[in-house]
PyMOL Python script that loads the backbone (N, CA, C, O; Angstrom):
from pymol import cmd

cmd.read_pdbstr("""\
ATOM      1  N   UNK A   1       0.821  -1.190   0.000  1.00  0.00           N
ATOM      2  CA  UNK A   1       0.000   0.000   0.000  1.00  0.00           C
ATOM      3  C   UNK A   1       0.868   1.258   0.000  1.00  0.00           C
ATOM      4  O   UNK A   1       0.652   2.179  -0.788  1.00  0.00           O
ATOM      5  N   UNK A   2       1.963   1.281   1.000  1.00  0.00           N
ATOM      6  CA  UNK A   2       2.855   2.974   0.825  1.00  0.00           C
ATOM      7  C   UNK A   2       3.677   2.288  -0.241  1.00  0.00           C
ATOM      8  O   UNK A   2       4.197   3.212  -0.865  1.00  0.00           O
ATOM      9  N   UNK A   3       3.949   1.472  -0.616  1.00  0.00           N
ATOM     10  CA  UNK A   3       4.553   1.601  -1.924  1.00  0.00           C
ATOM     11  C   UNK A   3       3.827   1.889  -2.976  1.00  0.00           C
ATOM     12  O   UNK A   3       4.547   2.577  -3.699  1.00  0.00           O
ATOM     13  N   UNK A   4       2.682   1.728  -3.519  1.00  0.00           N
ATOM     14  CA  UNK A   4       1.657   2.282  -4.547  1.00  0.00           C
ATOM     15  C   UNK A   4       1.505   3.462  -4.080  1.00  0.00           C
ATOM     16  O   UNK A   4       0.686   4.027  -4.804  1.00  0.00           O
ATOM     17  N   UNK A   5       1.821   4.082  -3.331  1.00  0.00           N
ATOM     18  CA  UNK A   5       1.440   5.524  -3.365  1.00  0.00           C
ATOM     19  C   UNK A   5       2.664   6.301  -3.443  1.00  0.00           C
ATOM     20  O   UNK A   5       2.674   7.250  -4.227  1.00  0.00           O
ATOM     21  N   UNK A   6       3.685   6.050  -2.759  1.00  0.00           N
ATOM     22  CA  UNK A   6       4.771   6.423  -3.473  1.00  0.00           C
ATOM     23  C   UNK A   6       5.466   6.474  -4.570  1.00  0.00           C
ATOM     24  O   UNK A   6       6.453   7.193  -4.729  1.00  0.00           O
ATOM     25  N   UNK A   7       4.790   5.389  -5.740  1.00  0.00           N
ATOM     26  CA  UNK A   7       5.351   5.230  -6.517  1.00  0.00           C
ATOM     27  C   UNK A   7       4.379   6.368  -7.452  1.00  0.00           C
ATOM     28  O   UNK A   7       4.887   7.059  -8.336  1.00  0.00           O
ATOM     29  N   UNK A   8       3.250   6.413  -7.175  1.00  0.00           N
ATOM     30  CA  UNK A   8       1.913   7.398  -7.397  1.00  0.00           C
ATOM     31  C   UNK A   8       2.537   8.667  -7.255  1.00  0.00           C
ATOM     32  O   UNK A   8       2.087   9.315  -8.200  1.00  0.00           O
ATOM     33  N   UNK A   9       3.312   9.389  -6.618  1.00  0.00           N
ATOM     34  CA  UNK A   9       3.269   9.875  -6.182  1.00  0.00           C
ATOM     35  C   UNK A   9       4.923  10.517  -6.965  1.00  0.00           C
ATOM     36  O   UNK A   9       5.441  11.616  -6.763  1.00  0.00           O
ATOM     37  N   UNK A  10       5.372   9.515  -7.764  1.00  0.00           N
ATOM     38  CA  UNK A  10       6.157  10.312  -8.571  1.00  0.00           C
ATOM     39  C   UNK A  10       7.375  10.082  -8.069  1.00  0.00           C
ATOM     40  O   UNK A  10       8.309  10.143  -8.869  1.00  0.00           O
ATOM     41  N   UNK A  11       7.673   9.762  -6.632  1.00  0.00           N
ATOM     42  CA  UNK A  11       8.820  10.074  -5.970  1.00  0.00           C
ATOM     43  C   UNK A  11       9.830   8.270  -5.699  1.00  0.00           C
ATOM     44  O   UNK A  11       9.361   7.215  -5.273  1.00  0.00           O
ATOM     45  N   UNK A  12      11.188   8.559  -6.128  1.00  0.00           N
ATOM     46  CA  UNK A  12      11.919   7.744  -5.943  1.00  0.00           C
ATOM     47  C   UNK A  12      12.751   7.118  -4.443  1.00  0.00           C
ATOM     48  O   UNK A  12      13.672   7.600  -3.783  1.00  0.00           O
ATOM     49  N   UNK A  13      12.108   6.090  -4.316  1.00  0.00           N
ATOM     50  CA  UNK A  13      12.538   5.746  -2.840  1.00  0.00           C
ATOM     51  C   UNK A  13      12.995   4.359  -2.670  1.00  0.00           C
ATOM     52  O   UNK A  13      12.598   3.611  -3.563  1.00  0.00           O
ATOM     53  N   UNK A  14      13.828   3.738  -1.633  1.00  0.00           N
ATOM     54  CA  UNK A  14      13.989   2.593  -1.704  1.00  0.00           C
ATOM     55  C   UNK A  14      12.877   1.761  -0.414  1.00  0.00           C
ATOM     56  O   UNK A  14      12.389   2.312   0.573  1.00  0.00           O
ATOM     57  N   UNK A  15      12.776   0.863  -0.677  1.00  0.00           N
ATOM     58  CA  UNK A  15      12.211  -0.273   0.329  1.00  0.00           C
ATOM     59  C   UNK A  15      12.807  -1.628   1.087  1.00  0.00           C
ATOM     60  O   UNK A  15      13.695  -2.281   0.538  1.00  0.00           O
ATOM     61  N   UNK A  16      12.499  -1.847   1.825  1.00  0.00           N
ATOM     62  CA  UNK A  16      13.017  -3.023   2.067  1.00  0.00           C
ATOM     63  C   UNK A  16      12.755  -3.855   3.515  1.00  0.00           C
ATOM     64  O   UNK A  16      13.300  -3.451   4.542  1.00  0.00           O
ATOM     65  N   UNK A  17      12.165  -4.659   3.520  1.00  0.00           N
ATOM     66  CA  UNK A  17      11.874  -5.722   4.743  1.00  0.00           C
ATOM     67  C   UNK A  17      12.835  -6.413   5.313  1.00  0.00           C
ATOM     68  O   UNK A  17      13.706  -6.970   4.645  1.00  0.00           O
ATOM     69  N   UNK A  18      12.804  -6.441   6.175  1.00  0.00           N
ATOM     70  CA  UNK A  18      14.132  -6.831   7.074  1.00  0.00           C
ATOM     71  C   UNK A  18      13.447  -7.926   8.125  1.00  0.00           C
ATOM     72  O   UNK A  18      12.860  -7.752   9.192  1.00  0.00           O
ATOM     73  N   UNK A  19      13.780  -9.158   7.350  1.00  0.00           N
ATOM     74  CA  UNK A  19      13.282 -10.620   8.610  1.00  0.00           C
ATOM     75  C   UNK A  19      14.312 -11.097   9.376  1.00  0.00           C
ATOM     76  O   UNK A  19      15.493 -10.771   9.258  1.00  0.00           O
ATOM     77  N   UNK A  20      13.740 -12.061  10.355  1.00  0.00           N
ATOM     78  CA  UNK A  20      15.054 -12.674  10.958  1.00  0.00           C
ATOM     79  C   UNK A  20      15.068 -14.031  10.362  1.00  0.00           C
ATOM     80  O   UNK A  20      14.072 -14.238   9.668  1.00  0.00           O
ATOM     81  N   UNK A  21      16.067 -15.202  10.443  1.00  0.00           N
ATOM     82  CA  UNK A  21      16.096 -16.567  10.418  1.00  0.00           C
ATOM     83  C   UNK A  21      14.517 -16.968  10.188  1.00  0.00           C
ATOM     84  O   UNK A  21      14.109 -17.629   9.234  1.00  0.00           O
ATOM     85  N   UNK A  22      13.868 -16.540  11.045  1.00  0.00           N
ATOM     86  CA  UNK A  22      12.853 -17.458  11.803  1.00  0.00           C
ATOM     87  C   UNK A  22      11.634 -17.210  10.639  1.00  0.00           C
ATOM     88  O   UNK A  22      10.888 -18.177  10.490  1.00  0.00           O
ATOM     89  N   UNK A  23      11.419 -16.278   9.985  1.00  0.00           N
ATOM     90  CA  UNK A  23      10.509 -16.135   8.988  1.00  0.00           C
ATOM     91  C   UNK A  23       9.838 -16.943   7.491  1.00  0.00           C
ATOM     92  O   UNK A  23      10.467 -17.326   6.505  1.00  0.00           O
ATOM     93  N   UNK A  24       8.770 -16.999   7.688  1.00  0.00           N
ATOM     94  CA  UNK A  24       7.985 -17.919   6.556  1.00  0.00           C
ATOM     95  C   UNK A  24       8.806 -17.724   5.293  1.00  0.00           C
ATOM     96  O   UNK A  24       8.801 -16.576   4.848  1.00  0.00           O
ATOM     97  N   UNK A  25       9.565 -18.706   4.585  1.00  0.00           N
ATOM     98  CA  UNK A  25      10.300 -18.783   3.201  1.00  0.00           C
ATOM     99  C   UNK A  25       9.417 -18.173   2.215  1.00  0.00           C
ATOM    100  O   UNK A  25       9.761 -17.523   1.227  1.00  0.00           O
ATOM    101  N   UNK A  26       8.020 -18.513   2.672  1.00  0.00           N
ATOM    102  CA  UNK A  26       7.190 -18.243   1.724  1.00  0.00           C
ATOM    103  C   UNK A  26       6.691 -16.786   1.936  1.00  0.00           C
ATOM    104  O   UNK A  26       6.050 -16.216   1.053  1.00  0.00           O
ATOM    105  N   UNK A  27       6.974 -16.232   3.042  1.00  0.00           N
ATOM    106  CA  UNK A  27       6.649 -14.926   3.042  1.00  0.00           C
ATOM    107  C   UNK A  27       7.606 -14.153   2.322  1.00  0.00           C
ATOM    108  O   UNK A  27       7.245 -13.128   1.745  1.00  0.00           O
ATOM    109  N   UNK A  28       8.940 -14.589   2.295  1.00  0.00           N
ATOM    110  CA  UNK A  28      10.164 -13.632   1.679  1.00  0.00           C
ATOM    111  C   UNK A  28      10.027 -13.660   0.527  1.00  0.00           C
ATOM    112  O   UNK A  28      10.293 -12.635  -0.101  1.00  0.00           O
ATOM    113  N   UNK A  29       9.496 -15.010  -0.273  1.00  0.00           N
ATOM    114  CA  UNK A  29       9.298 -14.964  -1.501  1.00  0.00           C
ATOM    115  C   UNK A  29       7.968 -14.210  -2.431  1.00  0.00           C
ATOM    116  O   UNK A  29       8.004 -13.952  -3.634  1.00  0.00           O
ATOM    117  N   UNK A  30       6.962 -13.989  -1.598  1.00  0.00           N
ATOM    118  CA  UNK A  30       5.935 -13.053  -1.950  1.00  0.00           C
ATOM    119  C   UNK A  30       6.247 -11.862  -1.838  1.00  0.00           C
ATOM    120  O   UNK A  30       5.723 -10.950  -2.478  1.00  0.00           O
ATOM    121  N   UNK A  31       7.267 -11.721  -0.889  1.00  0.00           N
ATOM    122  CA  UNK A  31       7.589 -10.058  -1.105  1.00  0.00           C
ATOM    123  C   UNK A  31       8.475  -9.689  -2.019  1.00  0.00           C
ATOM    124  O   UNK A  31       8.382  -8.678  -2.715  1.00  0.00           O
ATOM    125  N   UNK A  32       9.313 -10.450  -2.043  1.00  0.00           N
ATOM    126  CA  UNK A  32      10.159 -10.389  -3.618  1.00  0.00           C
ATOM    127  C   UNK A  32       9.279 -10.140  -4.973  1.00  0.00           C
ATOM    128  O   UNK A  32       9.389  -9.198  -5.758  1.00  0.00           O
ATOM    129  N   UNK A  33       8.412 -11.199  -5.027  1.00  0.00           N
ATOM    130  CA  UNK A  33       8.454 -11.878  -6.133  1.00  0.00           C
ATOM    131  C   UNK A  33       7.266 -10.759  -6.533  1.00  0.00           C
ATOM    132  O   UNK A  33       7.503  -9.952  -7.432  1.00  0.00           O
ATOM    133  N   UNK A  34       5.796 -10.742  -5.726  1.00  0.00           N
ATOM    134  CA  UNK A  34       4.830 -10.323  -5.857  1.00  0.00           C
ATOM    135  C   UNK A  34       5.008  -8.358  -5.413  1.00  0.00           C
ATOM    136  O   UNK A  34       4.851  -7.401  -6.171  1.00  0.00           O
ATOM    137  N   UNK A  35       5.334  -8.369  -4.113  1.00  0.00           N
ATOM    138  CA  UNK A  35       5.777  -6.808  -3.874  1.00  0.00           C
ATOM    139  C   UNK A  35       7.115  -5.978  -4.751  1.00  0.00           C
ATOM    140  O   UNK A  35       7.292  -4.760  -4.712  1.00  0.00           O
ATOM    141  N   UNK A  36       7.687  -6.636  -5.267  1.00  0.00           N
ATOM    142  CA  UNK A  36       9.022  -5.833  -5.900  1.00  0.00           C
ATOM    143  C   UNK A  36       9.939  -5.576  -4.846  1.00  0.00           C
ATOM    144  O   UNK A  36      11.058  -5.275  -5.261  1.00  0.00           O
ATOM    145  N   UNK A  37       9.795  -5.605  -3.435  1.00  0.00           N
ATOM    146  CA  UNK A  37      10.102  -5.299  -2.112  1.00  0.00           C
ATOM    147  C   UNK A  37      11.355  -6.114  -1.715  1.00  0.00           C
ATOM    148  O   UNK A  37      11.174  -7.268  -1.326  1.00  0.00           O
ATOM    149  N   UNK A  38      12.757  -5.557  -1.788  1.00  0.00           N
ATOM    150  CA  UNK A  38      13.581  -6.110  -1.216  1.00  0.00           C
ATOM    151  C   UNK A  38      13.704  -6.586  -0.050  1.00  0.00           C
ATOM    152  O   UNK A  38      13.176  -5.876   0.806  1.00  0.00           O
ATOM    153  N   UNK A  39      14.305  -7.723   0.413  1.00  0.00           N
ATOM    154  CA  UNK A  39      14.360  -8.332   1.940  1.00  0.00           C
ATOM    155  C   UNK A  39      15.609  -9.036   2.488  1.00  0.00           C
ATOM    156  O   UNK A  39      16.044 -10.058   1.959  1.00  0.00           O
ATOM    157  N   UNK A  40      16.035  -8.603   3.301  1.00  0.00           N
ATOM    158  CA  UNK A  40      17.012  -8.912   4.149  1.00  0.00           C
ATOM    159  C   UNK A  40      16.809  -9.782   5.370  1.00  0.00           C
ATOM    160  O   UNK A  40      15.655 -10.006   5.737  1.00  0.00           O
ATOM    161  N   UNK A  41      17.774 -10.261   5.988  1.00  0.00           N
ATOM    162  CA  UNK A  41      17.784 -11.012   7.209  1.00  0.00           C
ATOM    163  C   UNK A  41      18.734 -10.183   8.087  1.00  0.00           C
ATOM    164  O   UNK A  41      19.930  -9.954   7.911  1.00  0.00           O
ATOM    165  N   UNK A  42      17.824  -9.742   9.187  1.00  0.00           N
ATOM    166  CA  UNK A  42      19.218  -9.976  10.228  1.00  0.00           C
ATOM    167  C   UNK A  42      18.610 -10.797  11.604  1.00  0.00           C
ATOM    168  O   UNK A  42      17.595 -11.418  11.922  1.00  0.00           O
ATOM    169  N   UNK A  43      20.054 -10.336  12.269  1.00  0.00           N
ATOM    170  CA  UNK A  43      19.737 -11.658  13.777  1.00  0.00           C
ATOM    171  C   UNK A  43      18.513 -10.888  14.574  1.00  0.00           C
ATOM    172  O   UNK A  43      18.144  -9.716  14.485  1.00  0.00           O
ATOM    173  N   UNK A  44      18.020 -11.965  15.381  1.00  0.00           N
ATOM    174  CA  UNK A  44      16.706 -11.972  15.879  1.00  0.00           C
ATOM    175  C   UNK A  44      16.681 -10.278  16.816  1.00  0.00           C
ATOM    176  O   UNK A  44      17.820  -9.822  16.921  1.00  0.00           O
ATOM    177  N   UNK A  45      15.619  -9.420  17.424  1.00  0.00           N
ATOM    178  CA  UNK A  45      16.086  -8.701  18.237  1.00  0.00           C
ATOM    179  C   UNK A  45      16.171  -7.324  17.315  1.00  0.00           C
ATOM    180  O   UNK A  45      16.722  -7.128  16.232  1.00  0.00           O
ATOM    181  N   UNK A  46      15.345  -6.382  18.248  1.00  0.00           N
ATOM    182  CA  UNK A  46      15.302  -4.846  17.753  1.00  0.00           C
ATOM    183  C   UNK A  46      16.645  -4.274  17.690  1.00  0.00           C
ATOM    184  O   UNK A  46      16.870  -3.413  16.840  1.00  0.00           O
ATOM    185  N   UNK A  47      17.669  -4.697  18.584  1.00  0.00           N
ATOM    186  CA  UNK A  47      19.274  -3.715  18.278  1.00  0.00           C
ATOM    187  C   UNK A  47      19.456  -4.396  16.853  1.00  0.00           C
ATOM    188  O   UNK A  47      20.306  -3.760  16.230  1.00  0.00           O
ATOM    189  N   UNK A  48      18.984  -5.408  16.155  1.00  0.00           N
ATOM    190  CA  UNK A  48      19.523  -5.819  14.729  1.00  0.00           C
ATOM    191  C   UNK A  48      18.566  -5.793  13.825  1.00  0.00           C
ATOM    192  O   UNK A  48      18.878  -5.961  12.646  1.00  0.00           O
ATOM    193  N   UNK A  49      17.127  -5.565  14.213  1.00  0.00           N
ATOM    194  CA  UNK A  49      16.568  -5.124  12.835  1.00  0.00           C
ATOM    195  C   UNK A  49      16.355  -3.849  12.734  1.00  0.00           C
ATOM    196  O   UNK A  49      15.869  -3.513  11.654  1.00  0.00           O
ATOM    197  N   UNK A  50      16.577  -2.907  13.590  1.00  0.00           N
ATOM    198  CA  UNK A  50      16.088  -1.426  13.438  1.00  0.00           C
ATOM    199  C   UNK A  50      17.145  -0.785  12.706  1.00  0.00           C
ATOM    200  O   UNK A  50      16.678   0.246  12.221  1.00  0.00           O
ATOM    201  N   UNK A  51      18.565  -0.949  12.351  1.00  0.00           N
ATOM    202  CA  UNK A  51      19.480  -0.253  11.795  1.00  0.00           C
ATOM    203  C   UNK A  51      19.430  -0.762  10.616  1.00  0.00           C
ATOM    204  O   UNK A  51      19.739  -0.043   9.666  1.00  0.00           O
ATOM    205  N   UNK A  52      18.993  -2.249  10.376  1.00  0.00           N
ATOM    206  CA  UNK A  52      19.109  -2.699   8.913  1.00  0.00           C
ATOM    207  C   UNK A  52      18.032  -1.746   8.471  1.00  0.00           C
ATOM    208  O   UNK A  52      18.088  -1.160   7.390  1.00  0.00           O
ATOM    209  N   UNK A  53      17.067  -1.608   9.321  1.00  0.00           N
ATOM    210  CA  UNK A  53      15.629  -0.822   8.728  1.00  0.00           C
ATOM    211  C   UNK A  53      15.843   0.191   8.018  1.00  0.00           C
ATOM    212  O   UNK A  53      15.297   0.495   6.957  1.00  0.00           O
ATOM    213  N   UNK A  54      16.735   0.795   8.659  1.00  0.00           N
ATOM    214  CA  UNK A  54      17.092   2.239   8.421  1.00  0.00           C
ATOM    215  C   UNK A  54      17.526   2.913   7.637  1.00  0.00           C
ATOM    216  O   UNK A  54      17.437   4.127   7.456  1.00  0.00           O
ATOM    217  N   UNK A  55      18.305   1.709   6.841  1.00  0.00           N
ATOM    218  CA  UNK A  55      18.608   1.904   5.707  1.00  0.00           C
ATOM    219  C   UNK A  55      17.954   2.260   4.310  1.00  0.00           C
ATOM    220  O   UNK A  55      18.542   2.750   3.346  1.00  0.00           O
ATOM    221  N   UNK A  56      16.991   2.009   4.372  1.00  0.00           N
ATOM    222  CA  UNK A  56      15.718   2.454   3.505  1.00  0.00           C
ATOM    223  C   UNK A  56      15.178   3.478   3.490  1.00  0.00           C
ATOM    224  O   UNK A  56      15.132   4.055   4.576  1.00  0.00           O
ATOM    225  N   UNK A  57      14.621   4.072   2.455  1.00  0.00           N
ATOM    226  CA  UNK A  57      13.594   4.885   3.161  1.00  0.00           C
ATOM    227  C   UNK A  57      12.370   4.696   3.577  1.00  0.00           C
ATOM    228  O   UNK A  57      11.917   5.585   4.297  1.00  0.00           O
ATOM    229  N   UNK A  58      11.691   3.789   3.333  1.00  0.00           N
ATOM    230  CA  UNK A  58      10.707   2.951   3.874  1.00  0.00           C
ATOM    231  C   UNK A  58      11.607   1.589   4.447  1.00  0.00           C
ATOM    232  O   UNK A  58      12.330   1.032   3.621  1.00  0.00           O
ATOM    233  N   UNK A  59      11.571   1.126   5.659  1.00  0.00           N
ATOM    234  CA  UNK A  59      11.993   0.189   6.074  1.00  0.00           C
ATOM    235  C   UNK A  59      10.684  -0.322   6.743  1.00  0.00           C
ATOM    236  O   UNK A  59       9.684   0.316   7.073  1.00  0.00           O
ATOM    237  N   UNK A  60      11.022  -1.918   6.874  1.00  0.00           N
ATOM    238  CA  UNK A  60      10.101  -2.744   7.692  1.00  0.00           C
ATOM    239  C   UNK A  60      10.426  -4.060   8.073  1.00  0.00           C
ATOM    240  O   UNK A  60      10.880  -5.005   7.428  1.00  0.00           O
ATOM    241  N   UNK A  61       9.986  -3.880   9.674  1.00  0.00           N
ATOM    242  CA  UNK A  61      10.854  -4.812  10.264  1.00  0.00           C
ATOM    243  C   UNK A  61       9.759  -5.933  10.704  1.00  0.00           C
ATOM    244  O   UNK A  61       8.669  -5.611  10.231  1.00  0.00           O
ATOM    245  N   UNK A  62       9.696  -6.908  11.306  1.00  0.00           N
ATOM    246  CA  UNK A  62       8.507  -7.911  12.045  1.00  0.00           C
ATOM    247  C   UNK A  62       9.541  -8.592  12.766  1.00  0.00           C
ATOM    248  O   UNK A  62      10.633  -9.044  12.422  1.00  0.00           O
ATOM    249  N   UNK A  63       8.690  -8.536  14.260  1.00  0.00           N
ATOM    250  CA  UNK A  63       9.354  -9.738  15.573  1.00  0.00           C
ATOM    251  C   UNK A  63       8.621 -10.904  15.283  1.00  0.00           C
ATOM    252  O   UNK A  63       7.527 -11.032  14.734  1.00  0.00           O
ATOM    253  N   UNK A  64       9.521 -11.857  15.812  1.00  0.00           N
ATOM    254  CA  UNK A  64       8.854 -12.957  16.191  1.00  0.00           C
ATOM    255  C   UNK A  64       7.730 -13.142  16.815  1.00  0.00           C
ATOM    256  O   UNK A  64       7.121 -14.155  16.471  1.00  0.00           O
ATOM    257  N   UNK A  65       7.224 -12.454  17.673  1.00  0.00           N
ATOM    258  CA  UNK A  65       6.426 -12.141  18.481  1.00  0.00           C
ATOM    259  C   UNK A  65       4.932 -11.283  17.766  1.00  0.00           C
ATOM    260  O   UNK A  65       3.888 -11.255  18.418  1.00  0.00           O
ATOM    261  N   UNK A  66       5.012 -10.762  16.661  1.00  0.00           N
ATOM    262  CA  UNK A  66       4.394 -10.233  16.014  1.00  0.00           C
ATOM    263  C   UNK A  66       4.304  -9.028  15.666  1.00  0.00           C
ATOM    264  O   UNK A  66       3.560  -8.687  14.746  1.00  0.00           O
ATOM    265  N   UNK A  67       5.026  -8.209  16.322  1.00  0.00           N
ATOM    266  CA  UNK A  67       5.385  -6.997  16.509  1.00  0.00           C
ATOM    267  C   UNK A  67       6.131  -6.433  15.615  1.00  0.00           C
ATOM    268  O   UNK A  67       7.312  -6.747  15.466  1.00  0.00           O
ATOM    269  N   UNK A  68       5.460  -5.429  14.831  1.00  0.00           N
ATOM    270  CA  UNK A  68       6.607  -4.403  13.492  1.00  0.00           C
ATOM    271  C   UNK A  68       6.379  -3.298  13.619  1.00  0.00           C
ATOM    272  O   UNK A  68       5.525  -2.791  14.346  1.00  0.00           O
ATOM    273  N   UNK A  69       7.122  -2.791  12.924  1.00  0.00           N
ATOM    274  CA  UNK A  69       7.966  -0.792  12.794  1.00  0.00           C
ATOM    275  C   UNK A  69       7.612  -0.644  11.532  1.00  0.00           C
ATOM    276  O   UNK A  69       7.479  -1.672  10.867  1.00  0.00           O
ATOM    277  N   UNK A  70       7.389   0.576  10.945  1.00  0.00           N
ATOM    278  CA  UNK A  70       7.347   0.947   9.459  1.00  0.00           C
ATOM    279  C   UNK A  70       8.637   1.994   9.724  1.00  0.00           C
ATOM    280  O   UNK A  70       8.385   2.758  10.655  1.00  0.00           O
ATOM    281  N   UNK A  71       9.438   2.122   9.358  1.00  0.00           N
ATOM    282  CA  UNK A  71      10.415   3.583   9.498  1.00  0.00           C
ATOM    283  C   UNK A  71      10.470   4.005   8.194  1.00  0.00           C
ATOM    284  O   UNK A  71      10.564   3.305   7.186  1.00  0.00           O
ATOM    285  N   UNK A  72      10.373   5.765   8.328  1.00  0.00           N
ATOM    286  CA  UNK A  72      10.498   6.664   6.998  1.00  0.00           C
ATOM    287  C   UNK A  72      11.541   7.556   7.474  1.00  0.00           C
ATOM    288  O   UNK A  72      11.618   8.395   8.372  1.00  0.00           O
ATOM    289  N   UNK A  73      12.514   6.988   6.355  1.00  0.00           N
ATOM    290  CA  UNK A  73      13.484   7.933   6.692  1.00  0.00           C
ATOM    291  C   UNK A  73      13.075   9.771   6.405  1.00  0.00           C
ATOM    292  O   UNK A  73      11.942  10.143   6.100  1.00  0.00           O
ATOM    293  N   UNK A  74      14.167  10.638   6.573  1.00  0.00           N
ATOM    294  CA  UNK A  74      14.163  12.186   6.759  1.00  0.00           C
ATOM    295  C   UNK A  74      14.267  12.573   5.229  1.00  0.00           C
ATOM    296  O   UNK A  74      13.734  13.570   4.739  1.00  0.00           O
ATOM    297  N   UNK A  75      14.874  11.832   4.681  1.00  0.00           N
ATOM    298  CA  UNK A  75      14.706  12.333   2.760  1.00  0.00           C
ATOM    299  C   UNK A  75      13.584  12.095   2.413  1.00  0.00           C
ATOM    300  O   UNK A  75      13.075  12.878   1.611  1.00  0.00           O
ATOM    301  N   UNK A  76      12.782  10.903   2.902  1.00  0.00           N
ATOM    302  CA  UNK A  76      11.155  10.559   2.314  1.00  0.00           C
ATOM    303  C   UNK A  76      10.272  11.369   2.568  1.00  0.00           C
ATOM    304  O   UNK A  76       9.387  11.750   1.802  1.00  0.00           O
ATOM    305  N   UNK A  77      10.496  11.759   3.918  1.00  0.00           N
ATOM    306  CA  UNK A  77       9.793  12.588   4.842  1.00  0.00           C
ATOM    307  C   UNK A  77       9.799  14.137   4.194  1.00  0.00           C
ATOM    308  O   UNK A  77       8.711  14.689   4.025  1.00  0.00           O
ATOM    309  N   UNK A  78      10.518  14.538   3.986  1.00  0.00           N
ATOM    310  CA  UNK A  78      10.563  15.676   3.411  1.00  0.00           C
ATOM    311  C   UNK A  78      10.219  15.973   2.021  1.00  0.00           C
ATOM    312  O   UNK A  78       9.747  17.043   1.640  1.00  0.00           O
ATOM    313  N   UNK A  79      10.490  14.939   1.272  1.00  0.00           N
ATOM    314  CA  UNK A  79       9.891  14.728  -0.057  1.00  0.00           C
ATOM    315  C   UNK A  79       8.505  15.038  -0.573  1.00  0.00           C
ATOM    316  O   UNK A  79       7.931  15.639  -1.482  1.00  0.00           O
ATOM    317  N   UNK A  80       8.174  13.956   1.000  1.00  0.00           N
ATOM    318  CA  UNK A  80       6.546  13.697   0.807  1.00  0.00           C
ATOM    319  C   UNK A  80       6.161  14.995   1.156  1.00  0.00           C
ATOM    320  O   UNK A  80       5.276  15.462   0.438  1.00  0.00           O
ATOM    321  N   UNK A  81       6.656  15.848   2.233  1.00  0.00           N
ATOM    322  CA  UNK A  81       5.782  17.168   2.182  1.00  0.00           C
ATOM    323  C   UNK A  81       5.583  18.030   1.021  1.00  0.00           C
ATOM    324  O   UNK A  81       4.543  18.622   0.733  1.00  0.00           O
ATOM    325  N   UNK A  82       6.818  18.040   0.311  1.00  0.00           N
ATOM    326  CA  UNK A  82       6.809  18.763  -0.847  1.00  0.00           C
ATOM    327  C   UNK A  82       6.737  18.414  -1.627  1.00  0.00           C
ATOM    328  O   UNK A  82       7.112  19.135  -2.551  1.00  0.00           O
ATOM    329  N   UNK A  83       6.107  16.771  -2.044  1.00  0.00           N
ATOM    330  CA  UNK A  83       5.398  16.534  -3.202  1.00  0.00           C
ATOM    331  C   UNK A  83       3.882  17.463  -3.660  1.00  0.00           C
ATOM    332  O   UNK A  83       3.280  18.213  -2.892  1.00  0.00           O
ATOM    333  N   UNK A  84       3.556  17.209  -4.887  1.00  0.00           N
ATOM    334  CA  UNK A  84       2.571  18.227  -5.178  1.00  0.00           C
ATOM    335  C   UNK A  84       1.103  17.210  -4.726  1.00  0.00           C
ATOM    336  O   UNK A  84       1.145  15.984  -4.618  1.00  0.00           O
ATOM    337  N   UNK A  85      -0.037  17.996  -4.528  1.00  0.00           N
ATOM    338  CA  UNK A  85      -1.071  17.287  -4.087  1.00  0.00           C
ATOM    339  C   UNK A  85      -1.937  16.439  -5.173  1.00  0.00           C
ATOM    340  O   UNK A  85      -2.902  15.770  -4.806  1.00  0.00           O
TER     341      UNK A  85
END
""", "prot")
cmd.dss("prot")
cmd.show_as("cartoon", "prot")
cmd.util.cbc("prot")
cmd.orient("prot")
């Protein structure tokens, strides 16, 4: 969904999901395959997926536990204000 609108929206950004080990094979491969959405692994634990996140300008992370972050970086962020309406 924020990727169709970003891309709507004219503006060039990167993406990328950030799993640990522990994640459905089949989930990494729908996001590849079906989202265009790059995906990474790192080790289990917020000190190691929040910096991989960060790297993006849309980043997205999921715990084991069920628990995820969307992070927009400060170039997106600013973009998006001054995109046109």
């Amino acid at each position: 969904f924020i990727k169709d609108l970003v891309d709507a929206a004219g503006l060039d950004a990167t993406f990328g999901v950030v799993q640990t080990a522990y994640a459905n094979g089949a989930s990494t491969d729908f996001i590849r395959k079906n989202l265009g959405v790059e995906t990474i692994t790192a080790k289990t634990g917020v000190k190691h997926l929040h910096p991989e996140a960060e790297k993006f300008d849309v980043g997205i992370y999921f715990e084991a536990n069920g628990h995820g972050t969307v992070l927009f970086s400060e170039r997106l962020q600013h973009r998006l204000g001054s995109a046109p309406e």
